[in-house]
LUMDOSE-629445 format. One record per residue (C-alpha): residue number from 1; chain; x, y, z. Coordinates in pm, 1 decimal. Example, Ala and Ser with C-alpha at 12.3 -4.5 7.8 and 13.67 -1.06 7.14 Angstrom:
<sites>
nulum = 1&gumi = A&X = 1230.0&Y = -450.0&Z = 780.0
nulum = 2&gumi = A&X = 1367.0&Y = -106.0&Z = 714.0
</sites>
This chain:
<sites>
nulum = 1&gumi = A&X = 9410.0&Y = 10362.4&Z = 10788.9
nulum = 2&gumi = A&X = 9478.6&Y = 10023.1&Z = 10843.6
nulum = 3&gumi = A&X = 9456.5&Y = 10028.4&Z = 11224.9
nulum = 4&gumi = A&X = 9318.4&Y = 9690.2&Z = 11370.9
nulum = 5&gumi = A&X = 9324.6&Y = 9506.1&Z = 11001.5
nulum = 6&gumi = A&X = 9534.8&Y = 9277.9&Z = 10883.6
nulum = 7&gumi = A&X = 9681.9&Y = 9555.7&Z = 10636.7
nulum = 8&gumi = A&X = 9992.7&Y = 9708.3&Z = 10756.7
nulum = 9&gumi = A&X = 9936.8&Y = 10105.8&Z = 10837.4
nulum = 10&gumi = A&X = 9931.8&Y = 10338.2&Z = 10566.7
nulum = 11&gumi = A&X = 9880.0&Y = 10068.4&Z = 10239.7
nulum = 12&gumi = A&X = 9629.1&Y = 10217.5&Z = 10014.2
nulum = 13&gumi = A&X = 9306.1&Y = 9992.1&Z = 9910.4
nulum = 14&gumi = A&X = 9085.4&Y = 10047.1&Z = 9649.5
nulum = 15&gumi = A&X = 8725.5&Y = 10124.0&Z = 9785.0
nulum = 16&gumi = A&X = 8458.5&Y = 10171.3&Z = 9525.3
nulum = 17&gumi = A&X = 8289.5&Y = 10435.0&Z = 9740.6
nulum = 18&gumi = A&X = 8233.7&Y = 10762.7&Z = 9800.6
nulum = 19&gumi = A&X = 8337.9&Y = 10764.8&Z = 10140.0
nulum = 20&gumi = A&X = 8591.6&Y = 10535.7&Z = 10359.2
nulum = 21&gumi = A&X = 8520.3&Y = 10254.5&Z = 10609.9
nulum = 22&gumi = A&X = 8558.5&Y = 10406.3&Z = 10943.6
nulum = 23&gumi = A&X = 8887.6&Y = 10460.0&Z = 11072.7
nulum = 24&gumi = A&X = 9007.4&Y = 10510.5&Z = 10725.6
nulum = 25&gumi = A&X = 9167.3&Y = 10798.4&Z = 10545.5
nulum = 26&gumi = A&X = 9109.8&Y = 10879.1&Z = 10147.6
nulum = 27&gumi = A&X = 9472.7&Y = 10926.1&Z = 10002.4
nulum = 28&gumi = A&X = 9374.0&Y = 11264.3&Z = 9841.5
nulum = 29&gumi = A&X = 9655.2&Y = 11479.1&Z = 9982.3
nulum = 30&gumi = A&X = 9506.2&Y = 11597.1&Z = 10325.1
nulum = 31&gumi = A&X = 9672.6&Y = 11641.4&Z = 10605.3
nulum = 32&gumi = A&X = 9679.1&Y = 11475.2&Z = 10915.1
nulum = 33&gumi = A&X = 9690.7&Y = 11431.3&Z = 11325.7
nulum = 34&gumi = A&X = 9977.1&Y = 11276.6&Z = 11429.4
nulum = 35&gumi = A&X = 9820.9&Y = 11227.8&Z = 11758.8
nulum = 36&gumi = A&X = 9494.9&Y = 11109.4&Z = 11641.3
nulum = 37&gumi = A&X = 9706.4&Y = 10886.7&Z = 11377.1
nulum = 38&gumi = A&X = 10040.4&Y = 10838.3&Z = 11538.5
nulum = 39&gumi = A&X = 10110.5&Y = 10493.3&Z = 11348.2
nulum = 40&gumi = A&X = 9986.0&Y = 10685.9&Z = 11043.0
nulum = 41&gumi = A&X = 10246.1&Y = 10924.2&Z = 11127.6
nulum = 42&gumi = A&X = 10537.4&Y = 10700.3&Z = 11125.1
nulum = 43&gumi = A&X = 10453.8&Y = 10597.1&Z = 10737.7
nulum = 44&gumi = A&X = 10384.6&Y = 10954.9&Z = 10627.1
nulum = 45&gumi = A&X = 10617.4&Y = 11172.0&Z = 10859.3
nulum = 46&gumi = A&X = 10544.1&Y = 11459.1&Z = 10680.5
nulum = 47&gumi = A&X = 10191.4&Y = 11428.3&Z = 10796.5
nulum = 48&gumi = A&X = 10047.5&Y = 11455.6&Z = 10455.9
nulum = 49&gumi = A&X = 9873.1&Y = 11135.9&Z = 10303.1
nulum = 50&gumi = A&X = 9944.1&Y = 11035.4&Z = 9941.1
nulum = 51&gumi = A&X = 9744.9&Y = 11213.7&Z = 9656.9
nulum = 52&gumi = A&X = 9591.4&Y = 10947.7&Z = 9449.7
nulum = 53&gumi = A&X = 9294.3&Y = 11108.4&Z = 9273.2
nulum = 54&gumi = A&X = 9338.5&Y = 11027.2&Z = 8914.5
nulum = 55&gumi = A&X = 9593.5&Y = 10808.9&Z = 8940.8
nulum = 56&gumi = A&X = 9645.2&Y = 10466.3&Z = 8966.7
nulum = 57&gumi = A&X = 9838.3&Y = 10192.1&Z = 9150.0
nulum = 58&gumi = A&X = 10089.3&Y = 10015.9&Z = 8919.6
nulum = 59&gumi = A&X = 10326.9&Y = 9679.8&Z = 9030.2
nulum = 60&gumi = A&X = 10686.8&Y = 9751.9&Z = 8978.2
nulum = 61&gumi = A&X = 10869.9&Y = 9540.9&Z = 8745.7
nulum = 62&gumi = A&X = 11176.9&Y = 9450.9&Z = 8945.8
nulum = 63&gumi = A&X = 11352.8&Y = 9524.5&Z = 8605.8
nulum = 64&gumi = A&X = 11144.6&Y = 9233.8&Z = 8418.9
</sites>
């Protein structure tokens, strides 16, 4: 997730596919490897990714 882009580790991207470039992880709740994913692991210690299926990613306001 992010490894070897110019994204830091762990940022979620919309994809309009099915399935995830390679090297990528859906954020859909799943665990982990820390030692497949150890950067991974330092963004999501408790070695569970994000669940973002039916949600959706929203700014914050900064109190505009």
């Amino acid at each position: 997730m992010g490894e070897g882009s110019a994204l830091p580790v762990g940022v979620p991207v919309p994809w309009p596919s099915a399935t995830p470039p390679t090297g990528w992880l859906k954020c859909n709740g799943a665990a982990f490897s820390s030692e497949k994913y150890p950067n991974l692991a330092k963004v999501y210690p408790t070695l569970k990714l994000p669940d973002l299926r039916g949600e959706f990613i929203r700014g914050w306001d900064d109190g505009r």
